[in-house]
C-alpha positions in Angstrom: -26.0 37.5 16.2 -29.7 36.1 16.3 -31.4 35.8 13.2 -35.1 37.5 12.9 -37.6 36.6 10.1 -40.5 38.7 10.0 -43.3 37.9 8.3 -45.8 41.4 7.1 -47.7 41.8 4.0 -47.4 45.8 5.6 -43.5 45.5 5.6 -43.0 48.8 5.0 -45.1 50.0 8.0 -42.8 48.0 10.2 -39.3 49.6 9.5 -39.1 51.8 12.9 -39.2 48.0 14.6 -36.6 46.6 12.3 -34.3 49.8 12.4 -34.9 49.1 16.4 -34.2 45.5 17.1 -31.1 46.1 14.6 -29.8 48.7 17.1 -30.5 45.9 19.9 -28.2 43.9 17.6 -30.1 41.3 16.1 -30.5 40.8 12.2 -33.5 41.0 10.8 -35.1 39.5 6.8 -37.9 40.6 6.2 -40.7 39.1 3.8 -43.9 40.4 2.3 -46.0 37.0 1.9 -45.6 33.3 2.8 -44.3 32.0 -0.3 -41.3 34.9 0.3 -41.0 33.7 3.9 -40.3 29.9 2.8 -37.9 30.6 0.5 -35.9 32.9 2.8 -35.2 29.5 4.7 -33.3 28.5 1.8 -30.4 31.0 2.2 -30.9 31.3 6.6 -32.7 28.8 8.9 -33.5 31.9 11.5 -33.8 31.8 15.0 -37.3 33.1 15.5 -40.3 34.3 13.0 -42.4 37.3 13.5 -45.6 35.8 11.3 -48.4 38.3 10.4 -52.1 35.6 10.4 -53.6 38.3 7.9 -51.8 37.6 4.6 -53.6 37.8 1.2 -52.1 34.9 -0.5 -50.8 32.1 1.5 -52.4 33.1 5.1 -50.5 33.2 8.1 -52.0 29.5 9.1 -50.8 28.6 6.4 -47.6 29.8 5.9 -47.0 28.3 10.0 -47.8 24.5 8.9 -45.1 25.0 6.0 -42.9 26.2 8.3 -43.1 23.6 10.7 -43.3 21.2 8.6 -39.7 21.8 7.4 -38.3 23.8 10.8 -40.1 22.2 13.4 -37.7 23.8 15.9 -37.9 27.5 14.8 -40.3 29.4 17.1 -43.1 31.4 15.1 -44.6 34.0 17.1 -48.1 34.7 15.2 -49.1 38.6 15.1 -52.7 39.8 14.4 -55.9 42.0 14.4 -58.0 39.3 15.2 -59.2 37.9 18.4 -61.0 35.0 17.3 -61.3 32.5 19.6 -61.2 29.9 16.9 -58.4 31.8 15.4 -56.1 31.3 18.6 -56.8 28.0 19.2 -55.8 26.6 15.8 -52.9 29.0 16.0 -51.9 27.0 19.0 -52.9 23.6 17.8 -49.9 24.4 15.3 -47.6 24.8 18.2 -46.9 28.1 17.9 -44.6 30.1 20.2 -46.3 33.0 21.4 -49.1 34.9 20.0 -49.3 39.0 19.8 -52.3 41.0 19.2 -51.5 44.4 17.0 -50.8 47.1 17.5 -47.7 45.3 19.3 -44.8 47.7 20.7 -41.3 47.1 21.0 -41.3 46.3 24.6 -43.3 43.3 23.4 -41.4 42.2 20.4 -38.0 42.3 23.0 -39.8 40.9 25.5 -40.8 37.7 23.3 -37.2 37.5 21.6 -35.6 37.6 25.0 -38.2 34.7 26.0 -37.7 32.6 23.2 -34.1 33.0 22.1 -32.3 34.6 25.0 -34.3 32.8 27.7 -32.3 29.4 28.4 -28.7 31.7 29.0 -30.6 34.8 30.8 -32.1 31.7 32.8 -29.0 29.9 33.6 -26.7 32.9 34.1 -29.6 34.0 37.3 -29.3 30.5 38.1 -25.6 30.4 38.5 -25.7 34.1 40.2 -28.4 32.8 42.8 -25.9 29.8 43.5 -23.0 31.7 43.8 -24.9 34.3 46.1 -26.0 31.1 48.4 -23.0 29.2 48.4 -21.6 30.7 51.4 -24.9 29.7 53.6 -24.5 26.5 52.3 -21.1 26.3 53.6 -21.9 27.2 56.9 -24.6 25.1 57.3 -22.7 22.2 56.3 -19.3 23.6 58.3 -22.5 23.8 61.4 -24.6 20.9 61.0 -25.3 19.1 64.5 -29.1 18.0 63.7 -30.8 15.5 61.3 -33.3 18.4 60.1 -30.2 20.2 59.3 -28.9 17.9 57.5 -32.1 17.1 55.6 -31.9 20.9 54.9 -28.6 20.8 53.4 -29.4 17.1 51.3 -32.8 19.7 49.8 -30.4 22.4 49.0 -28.0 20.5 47.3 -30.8 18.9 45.5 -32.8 21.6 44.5 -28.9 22.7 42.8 -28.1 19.5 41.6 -31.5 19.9 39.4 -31.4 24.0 38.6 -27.3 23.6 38.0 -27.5 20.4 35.9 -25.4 21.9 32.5 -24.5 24.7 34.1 -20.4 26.0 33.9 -20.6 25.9 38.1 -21.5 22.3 37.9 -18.1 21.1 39.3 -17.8 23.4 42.5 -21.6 21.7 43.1 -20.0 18.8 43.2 -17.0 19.7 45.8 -19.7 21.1 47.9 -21.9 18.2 47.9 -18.6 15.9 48.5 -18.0 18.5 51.5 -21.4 18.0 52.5 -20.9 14.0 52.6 -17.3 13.9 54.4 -19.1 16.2 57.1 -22.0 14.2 57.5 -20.3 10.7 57.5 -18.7 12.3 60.6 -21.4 13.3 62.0 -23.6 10.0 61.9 -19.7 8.4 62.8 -20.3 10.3 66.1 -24.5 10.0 66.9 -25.0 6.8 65.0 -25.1 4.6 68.1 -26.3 6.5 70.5 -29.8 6.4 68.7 -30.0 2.8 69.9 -29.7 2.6 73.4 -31.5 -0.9 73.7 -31.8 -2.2 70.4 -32.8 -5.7 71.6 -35.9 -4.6 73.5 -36.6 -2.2 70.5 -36.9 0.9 73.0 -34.9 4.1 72.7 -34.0 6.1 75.7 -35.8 9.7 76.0 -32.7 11.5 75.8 -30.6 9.8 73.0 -32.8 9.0 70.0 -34.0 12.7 68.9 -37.9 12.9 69.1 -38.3 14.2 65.4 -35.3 11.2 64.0 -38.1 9.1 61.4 -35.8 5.7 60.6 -36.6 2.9 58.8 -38.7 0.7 61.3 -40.5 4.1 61.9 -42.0 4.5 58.7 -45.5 2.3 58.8 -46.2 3.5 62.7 -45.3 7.2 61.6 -47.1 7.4 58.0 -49.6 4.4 57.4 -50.6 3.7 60.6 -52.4 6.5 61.4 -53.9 7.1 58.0 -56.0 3.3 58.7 -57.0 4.9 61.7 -58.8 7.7 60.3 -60.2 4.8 57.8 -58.5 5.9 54.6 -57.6 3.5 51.9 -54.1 3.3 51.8 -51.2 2.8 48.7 -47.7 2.5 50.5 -45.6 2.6 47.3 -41.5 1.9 47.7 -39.2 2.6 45.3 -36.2 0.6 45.6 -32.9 3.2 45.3 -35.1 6.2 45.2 -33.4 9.4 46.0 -34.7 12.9 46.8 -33.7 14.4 43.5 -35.6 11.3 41.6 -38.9 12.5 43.7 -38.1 16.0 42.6 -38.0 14.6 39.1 -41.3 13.0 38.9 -43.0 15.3 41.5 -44.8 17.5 38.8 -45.7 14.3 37.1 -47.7 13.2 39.7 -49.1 16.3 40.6 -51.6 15.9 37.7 -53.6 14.1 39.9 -52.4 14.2 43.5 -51.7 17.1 46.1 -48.4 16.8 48.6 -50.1 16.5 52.1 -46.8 15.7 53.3 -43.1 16.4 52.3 -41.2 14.6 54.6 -37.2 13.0 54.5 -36.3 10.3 57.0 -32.7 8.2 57.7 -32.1 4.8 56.5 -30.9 2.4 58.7 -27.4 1.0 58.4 -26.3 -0.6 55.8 -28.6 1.5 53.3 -29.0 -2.1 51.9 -32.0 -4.1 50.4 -31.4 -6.7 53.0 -31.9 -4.8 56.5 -33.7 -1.5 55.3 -36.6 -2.4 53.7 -36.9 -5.6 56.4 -37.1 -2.9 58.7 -39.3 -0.8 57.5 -42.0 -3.9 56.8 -41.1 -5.2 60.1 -41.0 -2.3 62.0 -37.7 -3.6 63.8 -34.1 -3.5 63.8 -32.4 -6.4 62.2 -31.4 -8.0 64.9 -34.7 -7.5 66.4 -36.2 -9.7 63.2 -34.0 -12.2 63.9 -34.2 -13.2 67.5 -37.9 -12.4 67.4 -38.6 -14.0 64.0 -35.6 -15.8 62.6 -37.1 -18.0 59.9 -37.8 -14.6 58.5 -34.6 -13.8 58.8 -32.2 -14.5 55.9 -28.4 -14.4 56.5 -25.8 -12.6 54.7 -24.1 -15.8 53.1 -27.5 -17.8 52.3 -27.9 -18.0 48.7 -32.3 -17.5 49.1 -33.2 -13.8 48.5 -33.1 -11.6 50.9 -36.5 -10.2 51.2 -38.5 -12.9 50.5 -40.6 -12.9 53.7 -41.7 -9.1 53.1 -45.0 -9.9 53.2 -44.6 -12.2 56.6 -43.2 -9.4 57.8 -45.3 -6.6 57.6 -48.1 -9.5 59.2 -46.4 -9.3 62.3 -46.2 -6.0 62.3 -49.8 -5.8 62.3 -50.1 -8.1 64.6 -48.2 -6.4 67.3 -49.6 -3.3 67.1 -53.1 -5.0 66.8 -54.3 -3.8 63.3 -56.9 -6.4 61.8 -56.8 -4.6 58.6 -55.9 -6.8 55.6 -54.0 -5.9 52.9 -52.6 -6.7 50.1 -48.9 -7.2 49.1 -47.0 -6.8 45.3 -44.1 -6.8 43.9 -42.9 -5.4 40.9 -40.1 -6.7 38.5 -41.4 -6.4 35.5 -44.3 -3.6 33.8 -46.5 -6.4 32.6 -47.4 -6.9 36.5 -48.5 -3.1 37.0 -52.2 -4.4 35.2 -52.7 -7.2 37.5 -52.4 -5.2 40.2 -54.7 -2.4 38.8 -57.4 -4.6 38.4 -56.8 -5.7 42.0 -57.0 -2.4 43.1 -60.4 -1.5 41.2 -62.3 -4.1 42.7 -60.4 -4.2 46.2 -61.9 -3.1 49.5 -59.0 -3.7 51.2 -57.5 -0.6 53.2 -53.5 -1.2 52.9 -52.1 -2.1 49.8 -48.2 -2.4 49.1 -46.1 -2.0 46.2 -42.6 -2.2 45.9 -41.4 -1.3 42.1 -37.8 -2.9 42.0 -36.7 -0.7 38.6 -34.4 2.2 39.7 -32.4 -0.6 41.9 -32.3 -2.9 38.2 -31.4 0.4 36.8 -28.3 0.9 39.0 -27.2 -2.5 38.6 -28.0 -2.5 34.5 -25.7 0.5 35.2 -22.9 -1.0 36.2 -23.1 -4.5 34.4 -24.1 -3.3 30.9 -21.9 -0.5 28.7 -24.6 0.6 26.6 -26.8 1.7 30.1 -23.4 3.3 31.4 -23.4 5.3 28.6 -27.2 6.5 28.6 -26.6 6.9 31.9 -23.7 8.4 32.3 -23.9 11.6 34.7 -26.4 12.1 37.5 -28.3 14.4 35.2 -28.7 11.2 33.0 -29.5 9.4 35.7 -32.5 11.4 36.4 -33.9 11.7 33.2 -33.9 7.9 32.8 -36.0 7.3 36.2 -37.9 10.3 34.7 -38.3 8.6 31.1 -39.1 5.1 32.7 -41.8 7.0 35.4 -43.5 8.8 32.5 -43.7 5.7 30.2 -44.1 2.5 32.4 -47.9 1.5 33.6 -46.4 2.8 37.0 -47.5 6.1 36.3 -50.9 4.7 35.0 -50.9 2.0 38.7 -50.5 5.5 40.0 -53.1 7.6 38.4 -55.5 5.1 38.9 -55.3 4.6 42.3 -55.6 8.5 42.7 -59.0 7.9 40.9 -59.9 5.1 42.7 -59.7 7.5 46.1 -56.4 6.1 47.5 -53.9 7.7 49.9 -50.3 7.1 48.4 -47.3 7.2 50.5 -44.5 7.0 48.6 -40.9 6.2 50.0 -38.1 3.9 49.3 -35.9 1.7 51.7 -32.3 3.6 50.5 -31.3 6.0 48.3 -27.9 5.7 46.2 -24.7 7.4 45.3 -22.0 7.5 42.2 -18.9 5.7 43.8 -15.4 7.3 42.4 -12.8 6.2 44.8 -11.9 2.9 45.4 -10.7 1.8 48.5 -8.4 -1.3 49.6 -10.0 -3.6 52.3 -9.0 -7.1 53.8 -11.5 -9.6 54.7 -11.6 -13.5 55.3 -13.5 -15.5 52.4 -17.0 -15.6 54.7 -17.3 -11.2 53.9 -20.3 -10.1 51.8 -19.9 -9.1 48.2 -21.5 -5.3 48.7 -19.0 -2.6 47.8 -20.4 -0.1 50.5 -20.7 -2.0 53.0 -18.5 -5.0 54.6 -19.5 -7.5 57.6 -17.5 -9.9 58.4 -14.8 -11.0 60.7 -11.0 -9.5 60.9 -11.7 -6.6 58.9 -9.1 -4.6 57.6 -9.1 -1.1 55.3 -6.8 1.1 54.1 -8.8 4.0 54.6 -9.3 6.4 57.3 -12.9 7.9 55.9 -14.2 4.2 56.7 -16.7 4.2 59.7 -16.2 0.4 62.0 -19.3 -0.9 64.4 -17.4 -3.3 66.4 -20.2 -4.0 68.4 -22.6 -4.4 66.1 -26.0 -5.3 68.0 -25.4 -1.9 69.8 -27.3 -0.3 66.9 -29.6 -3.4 66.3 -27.4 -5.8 63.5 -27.1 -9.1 63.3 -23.7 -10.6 64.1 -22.6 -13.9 61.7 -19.9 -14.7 64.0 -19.2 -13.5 67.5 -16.1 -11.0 66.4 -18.3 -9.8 63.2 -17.8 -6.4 62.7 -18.8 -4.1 60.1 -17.5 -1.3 57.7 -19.0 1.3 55.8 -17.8 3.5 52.7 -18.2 7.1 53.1 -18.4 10.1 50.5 -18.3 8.2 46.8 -15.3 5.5 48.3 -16.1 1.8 47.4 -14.3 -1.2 48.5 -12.1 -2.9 46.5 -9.9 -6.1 47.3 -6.2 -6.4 47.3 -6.8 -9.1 44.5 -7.1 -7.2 40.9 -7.5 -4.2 42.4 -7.0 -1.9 39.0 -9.4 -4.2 37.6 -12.1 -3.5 39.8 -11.3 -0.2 40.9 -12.3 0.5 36.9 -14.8 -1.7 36.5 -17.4 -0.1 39.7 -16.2 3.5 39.6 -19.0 5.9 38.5 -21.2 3.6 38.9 -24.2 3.7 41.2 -24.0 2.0 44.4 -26.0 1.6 48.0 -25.4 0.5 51.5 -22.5 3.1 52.9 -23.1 6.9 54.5 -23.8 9.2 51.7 -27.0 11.9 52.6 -28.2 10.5 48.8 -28.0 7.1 50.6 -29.4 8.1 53.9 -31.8 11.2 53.6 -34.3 9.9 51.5 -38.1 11.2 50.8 -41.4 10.3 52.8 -44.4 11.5 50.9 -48.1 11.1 51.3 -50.1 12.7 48.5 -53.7 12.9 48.5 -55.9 12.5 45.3 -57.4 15.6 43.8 -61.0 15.8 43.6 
């Protein structure tokens, strides 16, 4: 039963309200003056206060700092004669729940109990019924699926759940959906993958087998920057490493303080969803393979110990360069929040029309994830997960890069190069000593994997990869499987699952958000 303490020096006046929201069921103490109303929190901490501002005695104002001082929590809804502007706003300066002017009527005394108390279980319960009334559509969409902008549907859907549903009772039959979703998709890109590439090497599609509307990664600068320099606008490409949908839907209404959505766009990683070949690609504006016979000392192997996307800024030259934009522009790199300043001040004084940032700290997050307990813990569900990149995007001189650079009249397009998914079942796979060490994704020679969910290219520059050796092949994890070898197998099936983990087929992996915002004036 929810607890009521109202708050009257007129009590008495106020007993056909008591005798009603005690019919409604709710319990209600009543007290005459603020030094009666502090004391009643010594026998019940209540749920909400009723708080009249027109007390002789200890005023209303008054009587709300005491209260909050020692029940910060406890909503106070302040009822009064008085429509003071000044009154209000110091009202609400004490952080005050709500704020009634009399004569109130019991419509409005149940509407701000229901709001208040009731609001977070009437909220959730309309939640769950709206899921439950949807999830048949979802079904069939996933059960019908034979386009990318149906699947990029679906991967919205499920997101827009995964955020409304996040401690909600129908959390788990989410979750089967979503790993329905993947199983059906991972088919489905099993089955079209390849015949987006019909002449990799040349980097040309035919008309008939790349779909018009399929935005991959060596797509991205032609499709979003390009033609934003050629209508002269001063462009911030920002990439997120391991940024997924739901993270953009986390820290939309963040940046929406200064920035309008112009465009709301998804597009599909290349394969692997890896570091390595994405986001080469999308700088590039090639296939892997393409960078390497076109450009190999950009091109770093699998088995080279040197970092794998070292020549970013190299590449995105050439990629100028053939399409014949003279622009300049400047390149950063993020790894640490000290580094955000530098490049603010180069921004302020910068006249330069494409600038790049790549912010490396949602991919340190996933790997902090799986190497460090105390992360694992703080992060241990995707609901955690999301409030993390949320805590680090409200906190970190990112958001300030950001906000600045909507002041400073810049375009932002933000993207990432892969999104990433919570691995749960590991898989076994054989491989010679040569294999990389990524759990989603396997390249090498002689492969061999206990699973039937895994999805083989043995022919790999069909779809524009690199081979090491001339019988390379590679595999890809599906759904939340990860490989694990033969060789402490329990160890390492415990040690990655849950964990967070890129460069398989997963739509969290593959369908992953292309934004450009505008800055508001």
């Amino acid at each position: 039963m929810s607890q009521i303490l109202w708050v009257d020096d007129e009590i008495d006046l106020l007993q056909p309200y008591i005798i009603y929201l005690k019919g409604k069921g709710y319990e209600v103490t009543t007290a005459s003056n603020g030094e009666d109303a502090l004391d009643a929190f010594d026998e019940t901490v209540p749920d909400i206060v009723f708080l009249d501002e027109n007390m002789p005695g200890m005023s209303g104002l008054e009587t709300l700092q005491e209260i909050k001082r020692i029940h910060p929590e406890v909503p106070v809804v302040m009822i009064t004669k008085s429509e003071e502007e000044h009154i209000m706003e110091q009202a609400i300066g004490e952080k005050i729940a709500d704020y009634l002017i009399k004569p109130v009527n019991p419509s409005q005394i149940l509407l701000c109990l229901k709001k208040h108390i009731h609001q977070q279980a009437i909220v959730t319960e309309q939640v769950q019924q709206n899921y439950r009334q949807e999830w048949s559509d979802i079904a069939y969409l996933i059960d019908t699926a034979s386009t990318i902008e149906e699947w990029q549907a679906i991967e919205r859907t499920l997101s827009k759940w995964d955020l409304e549903l996040e401690n909600s009772a129908m959390r788990s039959l989410l979750d089967d959906q979503r790993t329905q979703a993947n199983t059906a998709f991972a088919k489905w890109i099993a089955k079209n993958y390849e015949s987006w590439f019909a002449n990799p090497q040349t980097g040309t599609q035919s008309q008939t087998s790349k779909p018009s509307n399929l935005i991959m990664s060596h797509d991205v600068m032609k499709h979003s920057v390009f033609p934003l320099l050629d209508k002269d606008q001063k462009v911030l490409l920002c990439v997120i490493d391991n940024f997924r949908y739901d993270q953009w839907k986390t820290i939309q209404p963040l940046l929406s303080e200064f920035y309008s959505v112009q465009s709301e766009q998804q597009y599909t990683s290349i394969l692997p969803t890896a570091t390595q070949y994405a986001r080469n690609a999308i700088f590039s504006g090639l296939l892997p393979l393409q960078i390497q016979e076109m450009y190999p000392q950009y091109w770093v192997e699998e088995g080279d110990e040197e970092s794998k996307n070292q020549y970013e800024r190299e590449l995105v030259q050439t990629l100028l360069d053939r399409y014949r934009h003279r622009e300049s522009f400047n390149y950063w790199k993020v790894n640490e929040s000290s580094f955000c300043e530098r490049v603010i001040a180069q921004l302020k004084g910068s006249k330069t029309p494409l600038n790049i940032v790549v912010f490396n700290f949602i991919d340190m997050l996933s790997h902090s994830r799986t190497e460090s307990k105390m992360i694992r813990e703080l992060a241990n569900d995707e609901a955690a997960y999301r409030s993390l990149t949320l805590s680090w995007f409200r906190h970190s001189p990112t958001y300030e890069l950001l906000r600045r650079a909507a002041e400073l009249g810049y375009t932002l397009v933000l993207t990432t190069d892969h999104g990433t998914t919570r691995v749960k079942n590991a898989v076994q796979i054989i491989a010679d000593k040569n294999t990389n060490t990524n759990i989603r994704y396997k390249v090498g020679k002689a492969l061999n994997c206990s699973s039937k969910n895994v999805f083989t290219i043995e022919q790999p520059k069909r779809v524009g990869l690199p081979c090491p050796n001339v019988s390379s092949s590679y595999a890809f994890c599906t759904g939340s499987d990860f490989f694990a070898y033969p060789n402490q197998f329990n160890y390492y099936a415990q040690y990655y699952r849950n964990t967070f983990q890129h460069g398989g087929i997963s739509l969290e992996e593959m369908i992953i958000p292309l934004v450009t915002l505008v800055p508001k004036k």
